[in-house]
Structures are given as structure tokens and as C-alpha cells.
C-alpha positions in Angstrom: -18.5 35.6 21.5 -14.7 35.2 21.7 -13.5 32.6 19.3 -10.5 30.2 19.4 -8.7 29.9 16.0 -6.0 27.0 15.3 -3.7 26.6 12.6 -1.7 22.8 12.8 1.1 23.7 9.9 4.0 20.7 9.1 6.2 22.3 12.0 3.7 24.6 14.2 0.6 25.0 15.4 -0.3 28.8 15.5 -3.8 29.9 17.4 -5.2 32.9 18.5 -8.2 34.4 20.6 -10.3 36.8 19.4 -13.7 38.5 19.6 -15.1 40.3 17.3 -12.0 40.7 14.7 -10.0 41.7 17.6 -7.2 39.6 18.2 -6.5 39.3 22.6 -4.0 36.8 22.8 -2.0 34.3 20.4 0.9 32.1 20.6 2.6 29.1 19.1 4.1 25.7 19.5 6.1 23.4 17.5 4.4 19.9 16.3 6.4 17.6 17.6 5.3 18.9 21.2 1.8 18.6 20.1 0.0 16.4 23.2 -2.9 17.0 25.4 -0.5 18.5 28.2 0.9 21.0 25.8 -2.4 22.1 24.6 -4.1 22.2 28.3 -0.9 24.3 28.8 -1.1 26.9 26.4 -4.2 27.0 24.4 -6.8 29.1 26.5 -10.2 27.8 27.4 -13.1 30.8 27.7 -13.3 30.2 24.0 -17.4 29.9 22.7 -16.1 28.1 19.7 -13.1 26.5 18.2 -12.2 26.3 14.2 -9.5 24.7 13.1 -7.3 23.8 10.2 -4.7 20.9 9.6 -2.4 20.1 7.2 -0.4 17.7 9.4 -1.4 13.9 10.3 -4.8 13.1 11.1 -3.7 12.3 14.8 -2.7 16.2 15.5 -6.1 17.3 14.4 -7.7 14.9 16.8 -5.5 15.7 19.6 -7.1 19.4 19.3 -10.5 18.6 18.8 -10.1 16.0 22.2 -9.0 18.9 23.6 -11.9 21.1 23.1 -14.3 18.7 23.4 -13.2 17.7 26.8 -13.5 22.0 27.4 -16.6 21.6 26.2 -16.1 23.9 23.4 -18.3 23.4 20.1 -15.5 22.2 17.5 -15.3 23.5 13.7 -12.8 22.0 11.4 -12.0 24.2 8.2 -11.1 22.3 5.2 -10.2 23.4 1.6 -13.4 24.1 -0.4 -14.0 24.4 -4.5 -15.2 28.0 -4.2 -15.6 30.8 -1.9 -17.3 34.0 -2.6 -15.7 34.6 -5.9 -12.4 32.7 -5.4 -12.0 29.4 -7.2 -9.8 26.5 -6.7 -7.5 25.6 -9.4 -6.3 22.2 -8.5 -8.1 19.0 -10.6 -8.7 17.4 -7.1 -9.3 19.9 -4.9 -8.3 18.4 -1.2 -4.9 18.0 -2.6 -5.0 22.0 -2.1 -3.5 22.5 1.1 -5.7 24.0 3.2 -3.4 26.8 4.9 -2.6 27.5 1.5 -6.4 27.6 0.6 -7.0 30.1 3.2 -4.0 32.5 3.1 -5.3 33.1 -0.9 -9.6 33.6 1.0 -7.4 36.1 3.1 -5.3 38.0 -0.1 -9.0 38.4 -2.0 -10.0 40.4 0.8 -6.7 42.0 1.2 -6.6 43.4 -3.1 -8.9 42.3 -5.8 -6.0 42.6 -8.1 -3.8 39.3 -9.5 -1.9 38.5 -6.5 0.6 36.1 -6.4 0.7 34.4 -2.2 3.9 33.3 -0.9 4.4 31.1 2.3 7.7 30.7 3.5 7.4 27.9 5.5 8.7 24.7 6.0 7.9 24.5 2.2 8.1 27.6 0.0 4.9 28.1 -1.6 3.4 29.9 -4.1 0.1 30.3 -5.0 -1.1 32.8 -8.1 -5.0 34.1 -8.1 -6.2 36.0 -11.0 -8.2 39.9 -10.6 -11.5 37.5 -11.4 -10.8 35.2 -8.3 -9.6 32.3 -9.8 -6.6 30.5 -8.4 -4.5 29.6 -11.7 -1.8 27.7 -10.2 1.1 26.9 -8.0 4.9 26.1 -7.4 6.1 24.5 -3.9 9.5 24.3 -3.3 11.4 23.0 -0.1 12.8 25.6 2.5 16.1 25.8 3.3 15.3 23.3 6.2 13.9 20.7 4.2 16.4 20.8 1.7 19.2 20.6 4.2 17.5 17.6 6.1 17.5 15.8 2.6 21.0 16.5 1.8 22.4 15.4 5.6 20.0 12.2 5.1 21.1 11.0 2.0 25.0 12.4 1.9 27.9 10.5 4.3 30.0 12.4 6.8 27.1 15.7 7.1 25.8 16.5 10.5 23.8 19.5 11.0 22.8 21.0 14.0 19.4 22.9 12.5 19.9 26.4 14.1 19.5 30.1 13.0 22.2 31.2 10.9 24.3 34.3 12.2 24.8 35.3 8.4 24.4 33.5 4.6 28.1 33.9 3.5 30.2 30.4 2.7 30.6 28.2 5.4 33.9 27.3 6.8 32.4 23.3 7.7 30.4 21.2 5.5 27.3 21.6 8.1 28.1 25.5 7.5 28.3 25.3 3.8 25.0 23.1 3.6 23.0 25.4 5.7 24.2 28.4 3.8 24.2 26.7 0.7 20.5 25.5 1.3 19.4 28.9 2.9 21.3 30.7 -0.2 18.8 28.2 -3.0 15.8 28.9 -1.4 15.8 32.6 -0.9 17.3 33.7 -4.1 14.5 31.1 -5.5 11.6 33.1 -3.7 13.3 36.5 -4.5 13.5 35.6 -8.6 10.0 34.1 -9.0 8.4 37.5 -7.0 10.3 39.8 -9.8 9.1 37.6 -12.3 5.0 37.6 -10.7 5.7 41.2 -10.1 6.5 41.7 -13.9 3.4 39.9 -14.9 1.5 42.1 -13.1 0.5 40.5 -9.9 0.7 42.3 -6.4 2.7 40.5 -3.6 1.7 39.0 -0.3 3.9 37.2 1.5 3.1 35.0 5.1 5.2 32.6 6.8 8.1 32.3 9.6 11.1 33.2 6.4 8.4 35.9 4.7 9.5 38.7 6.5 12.9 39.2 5.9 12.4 38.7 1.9 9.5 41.2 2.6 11.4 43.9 3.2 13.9 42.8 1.1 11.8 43.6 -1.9 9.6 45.5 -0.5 6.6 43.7 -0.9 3.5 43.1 1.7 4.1 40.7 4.7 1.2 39.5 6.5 1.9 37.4 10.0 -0.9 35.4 10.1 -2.6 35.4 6.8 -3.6 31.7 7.2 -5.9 33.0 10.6 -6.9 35.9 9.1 -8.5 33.4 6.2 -10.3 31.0 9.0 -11.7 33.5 10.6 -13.2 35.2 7.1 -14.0 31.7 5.9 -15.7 31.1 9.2 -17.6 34.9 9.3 -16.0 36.0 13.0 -14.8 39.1 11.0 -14.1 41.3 8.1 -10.5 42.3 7.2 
């Protein structure tokens, strides 16, 4: 049966097709486009099932079940659990767990049984740290470099920022420059000193999200594009990684 996976995250929705553990087709759109148009547009509909995942606002969640159940497509929402298979959720109350990050640390336990420290470099920078045993000891979150210059245009006069990729990280010659840079300068050598620091502790390294790869292979660590899928679809049983 070919399966529809979908991943709402604060600023895209990711999804792929697969059957069997083998991925045919996968794409992405940002969540401010999210509407039934968009998703008749691009999601694909010889699907037998859909599971999905949300950590944005209830109404994004049921713009995509609409849209599946108007396909006709039976409808599986994934949410962040106390346990699975020998992984344990640390948090006190466990929904407040983000559930991408819940299933990017189901897909590092089948990627290494050793301590691993997962890092999503998202719209927030996250980090979650899961001990050999399987049990999830703890976390930081920290803004990205987009967050943190949206705060600082918001709340300081005179600073208008066009939010584009930067061309490089050295100062900036304009106060929108020197705020992107700035920001983009915080978060990455924030990232970059906490992996040292996991990685002298003793945990092993994954690292996911749209920023991942470039601190990846900075350090030399493991990047994995769609760890968060890869998590749903173990949670869910489509496949073994």
C-alpha cells in the first residue's frame, strides 16, 4: 500500500509518498500558503492512507485531514506519546513535547543505540539528548537566526529587514545587514558550541532541519533530511530504517 506522510512544522509543511520504505515522490510548502487549493495542488492523491503530524495551529491540521477526507483517504494523526519501544519521554507533561521533536528522537533510536544528542535547526534550534537506555533526559530550544532577527526588527525603531538568504556571515555594512548577520552569527556558533560539548559527554550527533546541513559538515557530524518522516513512518510501522 503506498502511504502519504505529512509533517506541518511552524514554517513548512513537508510530505512524502512512499510504499513500502521506499520514498517515490516528496515536496514542500511554506505554512502561510497552507489552504485547500495549495494542498489539491501539490499533495498527491493515490495514497491508501495518510498520517500526519502538527506542531502548528489546530486549523492547519484540519485543513489536511479535510483534504484527505474529501480524497477519501483513511486519516492518521501522530501525536507525541510517553513511550515507544524502549524510548521514554522526559518532559513532566508530555504533550508539551513537540511532536516533530518526539519523532526525529523515535527515528535517531533506530538510527544508533548509543546517547545521541538530536538537533533540529529549524525555525527554532532544538536540541533533544536521549540516553544509550532510551530515555530522553532533556532539552534546550533556542530561536534561529530568523526568529531572533524578527524579534529584534519588532521591538527596535528604524530596523527593516528584508528576510532573505545571506550571501555570506561577515559584518554587515546596514543595520538590516548587521542584524541578519549578527543573528545568523548567535545562532550557529550556539549550535556549533553545545555539539562539542554533547560530543565530549559522549553522545553521537544527528542533526535534521533546513540550517542542519551546513553545520553538518561543518563538524562533521550526521545530517539526516527528513528525520521527522523517517520517525512517522517507524512510529506508524510502514517501514524499518
Amino acid at each position: 500500500m503506498t502511504d502519504l506522510l505529512v509533517d506541518i512544522g511552524n514554517t513548512r509543511l513537508k510530505w512524502r509518498l512512499q510504499q513500502q520504505g521506499a520514498v517515490h515522490r516528496s515536496g514542500a510548502i511554506l505554512v502561510r500558503d497552507l489552504n485547500m487549493a495549495q494542498l489539491q495542488a501539490i499533495l498527491p492523491e493515490a495514497a491508501g492512507a495518510m498520517y500526519w503530524a502538527s506542531v502548528g495551529d489546530d486549523a492547519q491540521g484540519l485543513c489536511v485531514a479535510a483534504w484527505a477526507h474529501e480524497k477519501n483517504i483513511p486519516c492518521h494523526q501522530i501525536t507525541t506519546q510517553d513511550c515507544w519501544q524502549d524510548l521514554t519521554n522526559g518532559y513532566q507533561q508530555t504533550q508539551q513535547l513537540g511532536v516533530d521533536r518526539w519523532l526525529a528522537m523515535v527515528a535517531a533510536r533506530q538510527h544508533t543505540r548509543n546517547a545521541v544528542c538530536v538537533v533540529d535547526c529549524g525555525s527554532a534550534i532544538t536540541l533533544d539528548y536521549v540516553s544509550a537506555q532510551g530515555h530522553h533526559e532533556g532539552s534546550y530550544i533556542i530561536p534561529g537566526a530568523r526568529l531572533m532577527s524578527q524579534a529584534l526588527a519588532r521591538d527596535t525603531a528604524q530596523i527593516n529587514i528584508t528576510h532573505r538568504a545571506l550571501e555570506n556571515i561577515h559584518p554587515g555594512t546596514s543595520t538590516a545587514q548587521a542584524v541578519l548577520a549578527g543573528c545568523f552569527q548567535m545562532a550557529h556558533y550556539g549550535v556549533c558550541a553545545l555539539v562539542r560539548e554533547a560530543q565530549g559527554q559522549g553522545y553521537e550527533i544527528l542533526l535534521c532541519g533546513g540550517d542542519g546541513l551546513a553545520i553538518a559538515n561543518e563538524l562533521g557530524v550526521t545530517y539526516v533530511e527528513q528525520l521527522v518522516l523517517d520517525g512517522m513512518a517507524q512510529l506508524a510501522g510502514l517501514h524499518q530504517l
